[in-house]
MARBA-3410 file (N, C-alpha, C, O; in Angstrom, 1 decimal):
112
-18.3,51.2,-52.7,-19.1,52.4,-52.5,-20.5,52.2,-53.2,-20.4,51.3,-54.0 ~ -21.5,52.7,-53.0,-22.7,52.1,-53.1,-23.5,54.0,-53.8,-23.5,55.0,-53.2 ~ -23.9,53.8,-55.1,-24.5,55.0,-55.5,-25.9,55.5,-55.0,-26.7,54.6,-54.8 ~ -26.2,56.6,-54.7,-27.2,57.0,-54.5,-27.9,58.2,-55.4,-27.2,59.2,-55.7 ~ -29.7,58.3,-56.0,-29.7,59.0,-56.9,-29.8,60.4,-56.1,-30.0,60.3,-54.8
-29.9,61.7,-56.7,-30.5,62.9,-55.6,-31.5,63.7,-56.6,-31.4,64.2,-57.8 ~ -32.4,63.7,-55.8,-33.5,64.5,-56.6,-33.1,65.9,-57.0,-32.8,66.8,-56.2 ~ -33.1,65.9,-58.4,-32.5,67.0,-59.2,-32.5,68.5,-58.4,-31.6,69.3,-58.1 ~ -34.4,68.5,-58.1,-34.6,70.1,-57.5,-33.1,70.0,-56.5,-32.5,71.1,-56.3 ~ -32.5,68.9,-56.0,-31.4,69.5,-55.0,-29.9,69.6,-55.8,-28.9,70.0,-55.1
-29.7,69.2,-57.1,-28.3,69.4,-57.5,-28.1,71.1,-57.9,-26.9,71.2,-58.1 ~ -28.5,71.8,-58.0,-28.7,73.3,-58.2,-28.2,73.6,-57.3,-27.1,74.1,-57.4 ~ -28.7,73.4,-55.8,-28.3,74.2,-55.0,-27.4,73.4,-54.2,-26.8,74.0,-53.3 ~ -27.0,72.1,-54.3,-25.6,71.4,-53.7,-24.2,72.1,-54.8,-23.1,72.6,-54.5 ~ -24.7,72.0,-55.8,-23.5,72.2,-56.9,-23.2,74.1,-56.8,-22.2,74.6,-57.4
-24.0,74.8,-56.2,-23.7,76.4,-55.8,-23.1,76.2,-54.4,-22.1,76.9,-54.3 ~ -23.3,75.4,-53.3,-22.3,74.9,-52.0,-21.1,74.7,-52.2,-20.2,74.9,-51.4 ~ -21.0,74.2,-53.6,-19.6,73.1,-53.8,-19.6,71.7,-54.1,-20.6,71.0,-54.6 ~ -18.2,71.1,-53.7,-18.4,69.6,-54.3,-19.9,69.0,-54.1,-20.4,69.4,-53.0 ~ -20.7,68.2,-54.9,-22.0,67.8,-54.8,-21.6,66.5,-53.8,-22.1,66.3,-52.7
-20.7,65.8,-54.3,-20.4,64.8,-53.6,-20.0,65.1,-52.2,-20.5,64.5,-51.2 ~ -19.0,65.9,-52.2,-19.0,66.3,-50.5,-20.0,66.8,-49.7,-20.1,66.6,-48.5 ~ -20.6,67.4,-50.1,-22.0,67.7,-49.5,-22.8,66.8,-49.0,-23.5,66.9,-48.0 ~ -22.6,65.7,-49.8,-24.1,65.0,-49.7,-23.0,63.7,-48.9,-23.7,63.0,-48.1 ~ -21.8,63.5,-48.9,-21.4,62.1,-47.8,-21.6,62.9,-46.5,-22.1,62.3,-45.6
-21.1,64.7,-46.4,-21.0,65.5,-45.0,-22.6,65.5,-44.5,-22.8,65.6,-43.3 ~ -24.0,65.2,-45.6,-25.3,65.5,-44.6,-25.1,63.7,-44.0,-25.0,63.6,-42.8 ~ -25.0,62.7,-44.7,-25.1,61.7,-44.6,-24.4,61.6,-43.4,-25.0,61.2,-42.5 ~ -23.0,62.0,-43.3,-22.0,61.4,-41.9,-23.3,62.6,-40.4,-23.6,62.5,-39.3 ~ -23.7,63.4,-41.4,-24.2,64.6,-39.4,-25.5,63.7,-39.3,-26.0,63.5,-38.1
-26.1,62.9,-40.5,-27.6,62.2,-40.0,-27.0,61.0,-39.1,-27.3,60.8,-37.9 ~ -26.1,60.4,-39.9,-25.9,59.1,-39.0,-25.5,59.6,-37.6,-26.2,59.4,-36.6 ~ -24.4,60.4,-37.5,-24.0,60.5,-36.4,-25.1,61.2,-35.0,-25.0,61.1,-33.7 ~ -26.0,61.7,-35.5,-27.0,62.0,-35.2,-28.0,61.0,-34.7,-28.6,61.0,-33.6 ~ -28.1,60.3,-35.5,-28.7,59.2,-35.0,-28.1,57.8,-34.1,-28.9,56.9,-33.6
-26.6,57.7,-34.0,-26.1,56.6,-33.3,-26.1,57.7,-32.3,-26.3,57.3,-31.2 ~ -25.9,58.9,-32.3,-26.1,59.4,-31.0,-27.3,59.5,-30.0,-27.2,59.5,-28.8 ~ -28.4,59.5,-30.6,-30.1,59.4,-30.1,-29.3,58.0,-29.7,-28.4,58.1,-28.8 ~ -29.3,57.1,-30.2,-29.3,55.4,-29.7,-28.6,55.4,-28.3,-29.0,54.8,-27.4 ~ -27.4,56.3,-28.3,-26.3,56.1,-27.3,-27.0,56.4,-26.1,-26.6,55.9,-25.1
-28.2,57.5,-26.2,-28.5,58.3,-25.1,-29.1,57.1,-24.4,-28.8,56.7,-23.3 ~ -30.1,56.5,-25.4,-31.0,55.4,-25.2,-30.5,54.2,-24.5,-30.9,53.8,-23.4 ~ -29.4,53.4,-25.3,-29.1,52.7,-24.8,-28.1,53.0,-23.1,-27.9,52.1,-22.3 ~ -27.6,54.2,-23.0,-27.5,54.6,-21.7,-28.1,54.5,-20.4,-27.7,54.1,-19.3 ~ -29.3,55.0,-20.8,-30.3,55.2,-19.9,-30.7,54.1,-19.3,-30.6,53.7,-18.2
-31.2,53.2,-20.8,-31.7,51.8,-20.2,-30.7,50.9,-19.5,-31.0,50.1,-18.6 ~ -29.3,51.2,-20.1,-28.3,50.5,-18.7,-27.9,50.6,-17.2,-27.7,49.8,-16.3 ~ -28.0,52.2,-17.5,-28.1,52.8,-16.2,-29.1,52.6,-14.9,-28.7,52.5,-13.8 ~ -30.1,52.4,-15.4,-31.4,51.6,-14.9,-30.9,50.5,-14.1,-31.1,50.5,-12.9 ~ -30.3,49.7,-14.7,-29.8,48.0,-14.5,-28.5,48.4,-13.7,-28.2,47.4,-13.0
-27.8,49.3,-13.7,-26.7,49.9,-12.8,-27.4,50.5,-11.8,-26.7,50.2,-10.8 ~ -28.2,51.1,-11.5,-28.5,51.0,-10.6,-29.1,50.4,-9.8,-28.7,50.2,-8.7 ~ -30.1,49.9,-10.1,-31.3,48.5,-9.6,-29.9,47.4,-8.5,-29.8,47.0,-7.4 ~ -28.8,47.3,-10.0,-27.7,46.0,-9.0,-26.9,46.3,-8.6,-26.4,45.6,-7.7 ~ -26.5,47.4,-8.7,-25.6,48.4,-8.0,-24.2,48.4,-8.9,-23.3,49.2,-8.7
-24.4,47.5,-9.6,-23.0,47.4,-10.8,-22.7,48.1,-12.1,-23.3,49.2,-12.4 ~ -21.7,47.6,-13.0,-21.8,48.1,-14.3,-21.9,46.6,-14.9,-21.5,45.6,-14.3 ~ -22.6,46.5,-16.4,-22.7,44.8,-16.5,-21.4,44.3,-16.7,-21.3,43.1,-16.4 ~ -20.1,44.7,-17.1,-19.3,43.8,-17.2,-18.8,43.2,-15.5,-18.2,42.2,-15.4 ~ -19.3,44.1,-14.5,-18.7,43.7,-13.5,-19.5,42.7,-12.4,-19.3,41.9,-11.4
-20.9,43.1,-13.5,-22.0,41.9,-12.9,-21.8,40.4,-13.6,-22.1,39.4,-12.9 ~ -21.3,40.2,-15.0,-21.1,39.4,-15.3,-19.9,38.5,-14.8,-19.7,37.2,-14.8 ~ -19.2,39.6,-14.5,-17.5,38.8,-13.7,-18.1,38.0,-12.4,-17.7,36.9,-12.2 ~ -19.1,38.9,-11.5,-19.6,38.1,-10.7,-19.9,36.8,-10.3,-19.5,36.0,-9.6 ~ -21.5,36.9,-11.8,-21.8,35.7,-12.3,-20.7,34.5,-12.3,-20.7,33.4,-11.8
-20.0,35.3,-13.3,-18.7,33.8,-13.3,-18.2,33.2,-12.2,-18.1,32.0,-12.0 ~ -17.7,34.4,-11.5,-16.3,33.9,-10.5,-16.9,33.8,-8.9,-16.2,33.1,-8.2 ~ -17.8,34.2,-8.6,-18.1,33.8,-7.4,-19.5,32.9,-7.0,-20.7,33.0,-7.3 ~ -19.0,32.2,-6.6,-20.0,30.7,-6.0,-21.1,31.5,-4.8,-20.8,32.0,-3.7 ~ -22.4,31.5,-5.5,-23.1,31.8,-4.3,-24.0,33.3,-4.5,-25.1,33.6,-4.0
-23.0,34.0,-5.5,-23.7,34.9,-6.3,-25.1,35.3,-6.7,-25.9,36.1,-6.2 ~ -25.1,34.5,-7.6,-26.7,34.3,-8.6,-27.4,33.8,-7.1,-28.2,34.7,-6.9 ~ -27.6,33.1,-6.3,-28.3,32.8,-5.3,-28.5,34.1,-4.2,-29.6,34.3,-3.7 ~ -27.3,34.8,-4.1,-27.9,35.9,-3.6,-28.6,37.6,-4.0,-29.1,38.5,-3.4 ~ -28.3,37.2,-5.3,-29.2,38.1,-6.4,-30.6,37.5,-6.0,-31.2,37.7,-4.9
-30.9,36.8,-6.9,-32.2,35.7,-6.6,-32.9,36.0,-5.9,-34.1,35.8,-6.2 ~ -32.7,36.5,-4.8,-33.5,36.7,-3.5,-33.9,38.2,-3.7,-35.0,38.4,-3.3 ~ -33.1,39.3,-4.2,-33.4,39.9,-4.0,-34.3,40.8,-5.7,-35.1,41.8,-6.0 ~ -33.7,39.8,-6.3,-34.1,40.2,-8.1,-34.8,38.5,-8.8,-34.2,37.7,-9.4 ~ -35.9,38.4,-8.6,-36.0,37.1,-8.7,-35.7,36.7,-10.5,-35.0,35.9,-11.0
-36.6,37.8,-11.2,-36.3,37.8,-12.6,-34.9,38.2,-13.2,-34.8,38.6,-14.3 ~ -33.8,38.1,-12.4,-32.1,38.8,-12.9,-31.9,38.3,-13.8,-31.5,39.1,-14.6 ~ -32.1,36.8,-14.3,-32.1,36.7,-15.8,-32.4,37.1,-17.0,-31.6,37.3,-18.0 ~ -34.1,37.5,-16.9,-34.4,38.4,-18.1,-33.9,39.5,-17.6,-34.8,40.2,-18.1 ~ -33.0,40.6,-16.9,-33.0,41.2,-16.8,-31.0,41.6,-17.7,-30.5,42.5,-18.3
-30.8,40.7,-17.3,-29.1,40.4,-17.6,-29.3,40.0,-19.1,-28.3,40.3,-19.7 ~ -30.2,39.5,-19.9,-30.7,39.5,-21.3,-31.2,41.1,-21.7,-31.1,41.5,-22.8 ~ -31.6,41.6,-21.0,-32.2,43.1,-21.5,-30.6,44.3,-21.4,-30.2,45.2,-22.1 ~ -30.1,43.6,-20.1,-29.0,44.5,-19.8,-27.9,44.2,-20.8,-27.4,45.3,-21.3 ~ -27.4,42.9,-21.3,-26.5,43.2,-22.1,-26.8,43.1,-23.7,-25.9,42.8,-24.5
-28.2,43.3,-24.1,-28.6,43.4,-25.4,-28.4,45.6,-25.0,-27.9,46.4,-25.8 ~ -28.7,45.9,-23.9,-28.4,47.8,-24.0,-26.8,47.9,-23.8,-26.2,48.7,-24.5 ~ -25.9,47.0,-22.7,-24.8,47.0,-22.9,-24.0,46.9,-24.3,-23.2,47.8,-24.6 ~ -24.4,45.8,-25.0,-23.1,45.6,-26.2,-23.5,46.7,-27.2,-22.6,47.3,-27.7 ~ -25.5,46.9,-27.5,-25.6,47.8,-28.6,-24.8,49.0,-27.8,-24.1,49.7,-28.6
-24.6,49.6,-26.2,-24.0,51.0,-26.6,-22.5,50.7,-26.5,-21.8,51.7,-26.2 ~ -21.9,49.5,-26.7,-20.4,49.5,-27.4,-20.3,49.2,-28.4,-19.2,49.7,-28.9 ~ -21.1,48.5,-29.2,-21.0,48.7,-30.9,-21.3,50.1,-31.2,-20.7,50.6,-32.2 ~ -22.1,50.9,-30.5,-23.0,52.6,-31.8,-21.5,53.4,-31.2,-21.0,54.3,-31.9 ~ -20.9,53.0,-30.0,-19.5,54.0,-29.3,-18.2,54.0,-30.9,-17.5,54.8,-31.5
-18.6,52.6,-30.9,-17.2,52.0,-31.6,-17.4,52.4,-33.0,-16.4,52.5,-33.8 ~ -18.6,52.8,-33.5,-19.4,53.1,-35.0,-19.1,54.7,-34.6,-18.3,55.3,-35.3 ~ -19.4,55.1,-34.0,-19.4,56.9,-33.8,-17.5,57.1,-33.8,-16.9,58.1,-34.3 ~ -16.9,56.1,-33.3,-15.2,56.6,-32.9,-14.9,55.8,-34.6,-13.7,55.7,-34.7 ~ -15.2,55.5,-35.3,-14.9,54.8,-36.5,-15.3,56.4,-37.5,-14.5,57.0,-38.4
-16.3,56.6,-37.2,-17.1,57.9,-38.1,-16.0,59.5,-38.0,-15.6,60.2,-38.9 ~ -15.8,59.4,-36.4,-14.6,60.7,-36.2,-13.6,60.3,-37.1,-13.2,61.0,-38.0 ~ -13.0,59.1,-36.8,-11.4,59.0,-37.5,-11.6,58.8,-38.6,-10.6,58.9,-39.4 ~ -12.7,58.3,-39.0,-12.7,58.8,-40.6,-12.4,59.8,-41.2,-11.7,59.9,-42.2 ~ -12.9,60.9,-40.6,-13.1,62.2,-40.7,-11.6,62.9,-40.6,-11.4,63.7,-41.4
-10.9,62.6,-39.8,-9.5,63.1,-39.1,-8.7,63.2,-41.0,-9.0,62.4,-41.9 ~ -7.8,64.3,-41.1,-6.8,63.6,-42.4,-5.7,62.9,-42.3,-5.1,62.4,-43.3
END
């Protein structure tokens, strides 16, 4: 666990709320969560983009990639840059399965 100091003007009115400590992990858990949520929207969007441009979801563009001969040649033609694009797509893909997997980590924390 890692201490943090709080500027006095706020222990007055955390410690009239209640536990000081609970208060201040409960602002902490609504900022974070708050914020891997802005990310999620983000990293959404920018996937979705790339879902639709290929018509896929990236894991099913990647399965492509792999398993069928002839693929990437007929992307190519019609997405010449699909590379940097499949670099952009699954740098928005994995971040919004890591902030999913951080937000479902943050609930069941929460759960008793």
């Amino acid at each position: 666990m890692t201490t943090i100091a709080i500027d006095p003007k706020y222990i007055d009115v955390l410690n009239a709320l209640g536990n000081v400590t609970e208060r201040v992990d409960e602002a902490i858990r609504r900022y974070t969560v708050e914020q891997i949520a802005s990310e999620i929207t983000r990293y959404r969007r920018e996937a979705a983009q790339f879902e639709v441009a290929y018509g896929m979801v990236y894991e099913v563009f990647c399965d492509k990639i792999a398993a069928e001969e002839g693929f990437t040649q007929n992307i190519r033609k019609e997405h010449p840059l699909w590379e940097a694009d499949l670099n952009a797509w699954e740098f928005y893909a994995t971040g919004l399965k890591r902030r999913l997997e951080q937000l479902e980590n943050i609930h069941q924390e929460k759960k008793p």
